[in-house]
C-alpha positions in Angstrom: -36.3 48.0 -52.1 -33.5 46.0 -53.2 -33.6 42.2 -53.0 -30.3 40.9 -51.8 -30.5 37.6 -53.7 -31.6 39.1 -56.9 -29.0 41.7 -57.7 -26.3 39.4 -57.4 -26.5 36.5 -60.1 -23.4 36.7 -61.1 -21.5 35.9 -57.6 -23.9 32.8 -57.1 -22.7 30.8 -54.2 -20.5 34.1 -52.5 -21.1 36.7 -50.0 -24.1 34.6 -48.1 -21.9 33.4 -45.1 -20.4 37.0 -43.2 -17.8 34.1 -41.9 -16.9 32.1 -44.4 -16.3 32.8 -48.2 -17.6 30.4 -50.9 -14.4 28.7 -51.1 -14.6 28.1 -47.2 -11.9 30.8 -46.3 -12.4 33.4 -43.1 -13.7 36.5 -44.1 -12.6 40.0 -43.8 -14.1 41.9 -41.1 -13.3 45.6 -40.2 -13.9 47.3 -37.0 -15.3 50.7 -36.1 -11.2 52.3 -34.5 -12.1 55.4 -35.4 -15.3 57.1 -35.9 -15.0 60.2 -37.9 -18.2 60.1 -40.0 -21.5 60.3 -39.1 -23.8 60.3 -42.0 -27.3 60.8 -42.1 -29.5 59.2 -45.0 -31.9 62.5 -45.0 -34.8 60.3 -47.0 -35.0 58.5 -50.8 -37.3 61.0 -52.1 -35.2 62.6 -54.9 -36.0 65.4 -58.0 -34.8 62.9 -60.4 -34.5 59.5 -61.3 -30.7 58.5 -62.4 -29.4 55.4 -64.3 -28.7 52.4 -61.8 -29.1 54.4 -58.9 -27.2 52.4 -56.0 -29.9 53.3 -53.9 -32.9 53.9 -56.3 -33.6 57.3 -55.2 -36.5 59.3 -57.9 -39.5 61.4 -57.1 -41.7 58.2 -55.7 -39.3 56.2 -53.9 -39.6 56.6 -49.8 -38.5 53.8 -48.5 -36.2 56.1 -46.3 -38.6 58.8 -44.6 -37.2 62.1 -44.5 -35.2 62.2 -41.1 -35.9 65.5 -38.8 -33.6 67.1 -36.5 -36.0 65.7 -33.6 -34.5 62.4 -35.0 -30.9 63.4 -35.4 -30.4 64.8 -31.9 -30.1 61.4 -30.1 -27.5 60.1 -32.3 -25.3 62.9 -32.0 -25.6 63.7 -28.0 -24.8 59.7 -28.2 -21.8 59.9 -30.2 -20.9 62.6 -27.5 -21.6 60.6 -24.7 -19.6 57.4 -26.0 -16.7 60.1 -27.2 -16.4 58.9 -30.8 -14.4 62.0 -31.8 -16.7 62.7 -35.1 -15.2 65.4 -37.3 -17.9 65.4 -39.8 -21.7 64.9 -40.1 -22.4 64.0 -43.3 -25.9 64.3 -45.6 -26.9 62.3 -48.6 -30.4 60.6 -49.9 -32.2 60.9 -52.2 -31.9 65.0 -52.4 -31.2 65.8 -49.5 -32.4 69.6 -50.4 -36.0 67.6 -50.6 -36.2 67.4 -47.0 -37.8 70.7 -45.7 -35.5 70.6 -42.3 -32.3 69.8 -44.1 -31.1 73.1 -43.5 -32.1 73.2 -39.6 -30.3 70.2 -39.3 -26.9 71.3 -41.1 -27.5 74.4 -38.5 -27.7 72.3 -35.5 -24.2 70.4 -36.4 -22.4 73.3 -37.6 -23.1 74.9 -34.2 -21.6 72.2 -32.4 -18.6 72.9 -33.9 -19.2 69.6 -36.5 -17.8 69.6 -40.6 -21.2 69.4 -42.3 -20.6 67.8 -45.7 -23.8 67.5 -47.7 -24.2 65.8 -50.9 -26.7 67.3 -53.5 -27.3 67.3 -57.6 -27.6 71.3 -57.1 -30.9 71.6 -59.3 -34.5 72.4 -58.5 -34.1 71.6 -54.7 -31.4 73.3 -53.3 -32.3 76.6 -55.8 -35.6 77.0 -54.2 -35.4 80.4 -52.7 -36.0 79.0 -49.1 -33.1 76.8 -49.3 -31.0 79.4 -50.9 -32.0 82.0 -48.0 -30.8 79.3 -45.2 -27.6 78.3 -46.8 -26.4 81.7 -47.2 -27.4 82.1 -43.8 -25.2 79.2 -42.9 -22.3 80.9 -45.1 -22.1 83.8 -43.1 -21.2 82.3 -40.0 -19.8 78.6 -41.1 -18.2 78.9 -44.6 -14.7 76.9 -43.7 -17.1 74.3 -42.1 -19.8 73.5 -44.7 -19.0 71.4 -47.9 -21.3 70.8 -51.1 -20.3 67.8 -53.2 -22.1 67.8 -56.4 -23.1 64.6 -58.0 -21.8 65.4 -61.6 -21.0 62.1 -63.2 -19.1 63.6 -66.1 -17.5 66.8 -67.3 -18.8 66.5 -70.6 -22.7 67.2 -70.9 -23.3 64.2 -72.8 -22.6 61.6 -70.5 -24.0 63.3 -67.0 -27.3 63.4 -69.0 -26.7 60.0 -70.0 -27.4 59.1 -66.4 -29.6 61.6 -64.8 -31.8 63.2 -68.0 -31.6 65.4 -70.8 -31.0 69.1 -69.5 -29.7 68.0 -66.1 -26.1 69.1 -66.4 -27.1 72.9 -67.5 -29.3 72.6 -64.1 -26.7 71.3 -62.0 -24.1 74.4 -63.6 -26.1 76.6 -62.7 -27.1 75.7 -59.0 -22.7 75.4 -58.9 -22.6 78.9 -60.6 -24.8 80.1 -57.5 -22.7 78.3 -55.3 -19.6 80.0 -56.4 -20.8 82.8 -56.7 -21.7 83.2 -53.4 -18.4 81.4 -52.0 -19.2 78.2 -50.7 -17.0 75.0 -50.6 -17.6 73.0 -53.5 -16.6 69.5 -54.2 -17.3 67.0 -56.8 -18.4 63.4 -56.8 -18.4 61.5 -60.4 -18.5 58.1 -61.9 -15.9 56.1 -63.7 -18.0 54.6 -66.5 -16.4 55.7 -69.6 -13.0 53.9 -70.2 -11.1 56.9 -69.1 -8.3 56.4 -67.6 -8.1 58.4 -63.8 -6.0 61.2 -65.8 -8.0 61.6 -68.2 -11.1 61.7 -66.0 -9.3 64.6 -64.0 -7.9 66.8 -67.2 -11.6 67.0 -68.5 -12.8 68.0 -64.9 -9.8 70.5 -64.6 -10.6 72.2 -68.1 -14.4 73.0 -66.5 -13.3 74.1 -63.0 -11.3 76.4 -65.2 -14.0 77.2 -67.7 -16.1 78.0 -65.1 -14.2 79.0 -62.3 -14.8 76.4 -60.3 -12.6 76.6 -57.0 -12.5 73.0 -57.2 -8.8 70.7 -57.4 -9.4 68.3 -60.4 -6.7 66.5 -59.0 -7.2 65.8 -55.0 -9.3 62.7 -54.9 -11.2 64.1 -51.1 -12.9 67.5 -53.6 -13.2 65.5 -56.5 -14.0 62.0 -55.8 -14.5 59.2 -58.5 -16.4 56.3 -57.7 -15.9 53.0 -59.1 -19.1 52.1 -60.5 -21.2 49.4 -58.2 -22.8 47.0 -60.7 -24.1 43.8 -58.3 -24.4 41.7 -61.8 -20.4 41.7 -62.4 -18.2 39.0 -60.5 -15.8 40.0 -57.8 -13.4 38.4 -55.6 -14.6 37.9 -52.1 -12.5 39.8 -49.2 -10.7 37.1 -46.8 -8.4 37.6 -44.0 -5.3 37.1 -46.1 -6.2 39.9 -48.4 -5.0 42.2 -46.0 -1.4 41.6 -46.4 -1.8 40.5 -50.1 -2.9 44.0 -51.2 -1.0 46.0 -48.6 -4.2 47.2 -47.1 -5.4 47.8 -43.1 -8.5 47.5 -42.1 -8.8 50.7 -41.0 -8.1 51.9 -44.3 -12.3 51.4 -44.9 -15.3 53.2 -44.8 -16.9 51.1 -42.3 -14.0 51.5 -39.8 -14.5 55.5 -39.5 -17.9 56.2 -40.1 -21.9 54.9 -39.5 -25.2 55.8 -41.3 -28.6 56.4 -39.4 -31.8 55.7 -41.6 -35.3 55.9 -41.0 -36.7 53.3 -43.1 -40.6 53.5 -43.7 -42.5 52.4 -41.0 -40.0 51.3 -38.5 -37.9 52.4 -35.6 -34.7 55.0 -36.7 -31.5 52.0 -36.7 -27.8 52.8 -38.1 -26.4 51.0 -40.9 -22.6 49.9 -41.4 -22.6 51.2 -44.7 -23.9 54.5 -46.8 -23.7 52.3 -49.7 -26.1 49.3 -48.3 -29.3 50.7 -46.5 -31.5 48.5 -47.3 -29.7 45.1 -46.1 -30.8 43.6 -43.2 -27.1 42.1 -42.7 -25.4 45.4 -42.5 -28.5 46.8 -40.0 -26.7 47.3 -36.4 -28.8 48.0 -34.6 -31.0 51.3 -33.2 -28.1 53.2 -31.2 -24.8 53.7 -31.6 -23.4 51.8 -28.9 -25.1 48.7 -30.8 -23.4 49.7 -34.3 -19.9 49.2 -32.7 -19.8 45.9 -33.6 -17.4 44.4 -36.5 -18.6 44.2 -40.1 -18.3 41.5 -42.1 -17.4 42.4 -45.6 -20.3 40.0 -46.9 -21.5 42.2 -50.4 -19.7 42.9 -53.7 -19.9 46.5 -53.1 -17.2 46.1 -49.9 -15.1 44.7 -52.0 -15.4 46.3 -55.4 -15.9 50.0 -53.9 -14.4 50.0 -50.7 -11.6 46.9 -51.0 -10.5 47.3 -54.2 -11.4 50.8 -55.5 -10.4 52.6 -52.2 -13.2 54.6 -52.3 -14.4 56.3 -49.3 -17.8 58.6 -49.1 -16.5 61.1 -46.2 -14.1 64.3 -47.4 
């Protein structure tokens, strides 16, 4: 699990008061207006190990416990109840595909009428003929409702297998060839590590979608979505109350203002983090309902501002 100190030598003396910056200004909190995402961290446990994984997901890491649809039920007859308006039910890990009930639970929110977006490296997991049998299952009835985003951290072979192993990015085409094939919504999440610019980035992507048929846009930033990368060792500015106006942003403009995460972390009680980027923090741990994770965030870790702040980067469609 990630120590919160550690990973962040070079921002010594910032993000450790949620109220004050280091420099003694107020900080930037957001509130939850408009809850549109639920996300679920389905469990840690992933098929592979990848190169500074944000939340050091690989095949022996469960400190997130594979959540069950037992589990998941409360949270959404809550979100009901307290008429947060969710659109979208969202999936990530770890693999999500390594959680035997990840297909009963993408069931259960499709059938109340939920977007079920579910992110997944297409390899091994998802290919297993099970998982296959359920998703085309799913397809039948809930194709305009069911989204696949595919971690593929470059077009180019070289550099996805830079991050996540030799021979991962002929696995992952050819869990997306199945996928196409059989006509589900496909999107794309990469990672903007190799001095591209974003048009660059976007031209390579287009030239596969194309290669391969892909019915993917290389150019709408919701289907194919590049992340800022979310190194803790590189300086950022801390997030105050002024920033707002300074860089023409709202607060409702991020992540933590439309969506919450429920994790089941080993050994303890299921609680809902602020963030799908920081599970592990006990500063951004709300509480075990929903009704508790209203509360305001304080944008107290360099990943608010880096990724959400200043990158504009959102996990949701």
């Amino acid at each position: 699990m990630k120590d919160q100190v550690a990973t962040r030598p070079a921002t010594t003396g910032k993000f450790t008061d949620p109220q004050r910056t280091a420099k003694g200004e107020p900080r930037a909190t957001v509130a939850l207006t408009d809850p549109q995402t639920l996300w679920f961290n389905t469990g840690t446990l992933c098929n592979i190990t990848c190169v500074n994984c944000y939340i050091d997901s690989s095949p022996t890491n469960d400190a997130l416990e594979y959540i069950t649809v037992d589990d998941m039920i409360p949270y959404l007859d809550e979100a009901e109840a307290r008429g947060w308006g969710l659109r979208e039910i969202g999936f990530t890990g770890g693999e999500p595909f390594m959680n035997p009930q990840m297909v009963e639970m993408a069931r259960h929110c499709l059938e109340r009428g939920y977007e079920v977006l579910i992110l997944t490296n297409a390899m091994l997991p998802m290919m297993r003929p099970a998982v296959r049998e359920g998703l085309l299952d799913l397809q039948k009835t809930y194709s305009e409702k069911l989204t696949l985003r595919i971690s593929l951290d470059h077009w180019a072979e070289e550099h996805h297998d830079e991050m996540r192993g030799k021979g991962s990015y002929k696995r992952t085409l050819m869990g997306m060839r199945w996928l196409r094939d059989n006509g589900f919504r496909m999107a794309v999440a990469a990672r903007a590590l190799w001095n591209e610019t974003d048009a660059q980035s976007r031209a390579g992507f287009a030239d596969l979608y194309a290669r391969e048929s892909f019915n993917i846009d290389a150019q709408d930033p919701a289907t194919t979505v590049i992340f800022p990368e979310m190194d803790e060792s590189v300086d950022v500015p801390e997030i105050t109350t002024s920033c707002w106006s300074i860089l023409d942003k709202s607060p409702k403009d991020i992540m933590c203002s439309s969506s919450r995460m429920v994790v089941k972390r080993k050994g303890q009680p299921l609680s809902v983090a602020a963030c799908t980027l920081l599970p592990y923090e006990a500063e951004f741990d709300l509480g075990h309902t929903l009704a508790a994770a209203e509360r305001e965030v304080a944008l107290n870790h360099p990943h608010c501002a880096k990724f959400c702040v200043l990158g504009g980067a959102s996990c949701s469609v």
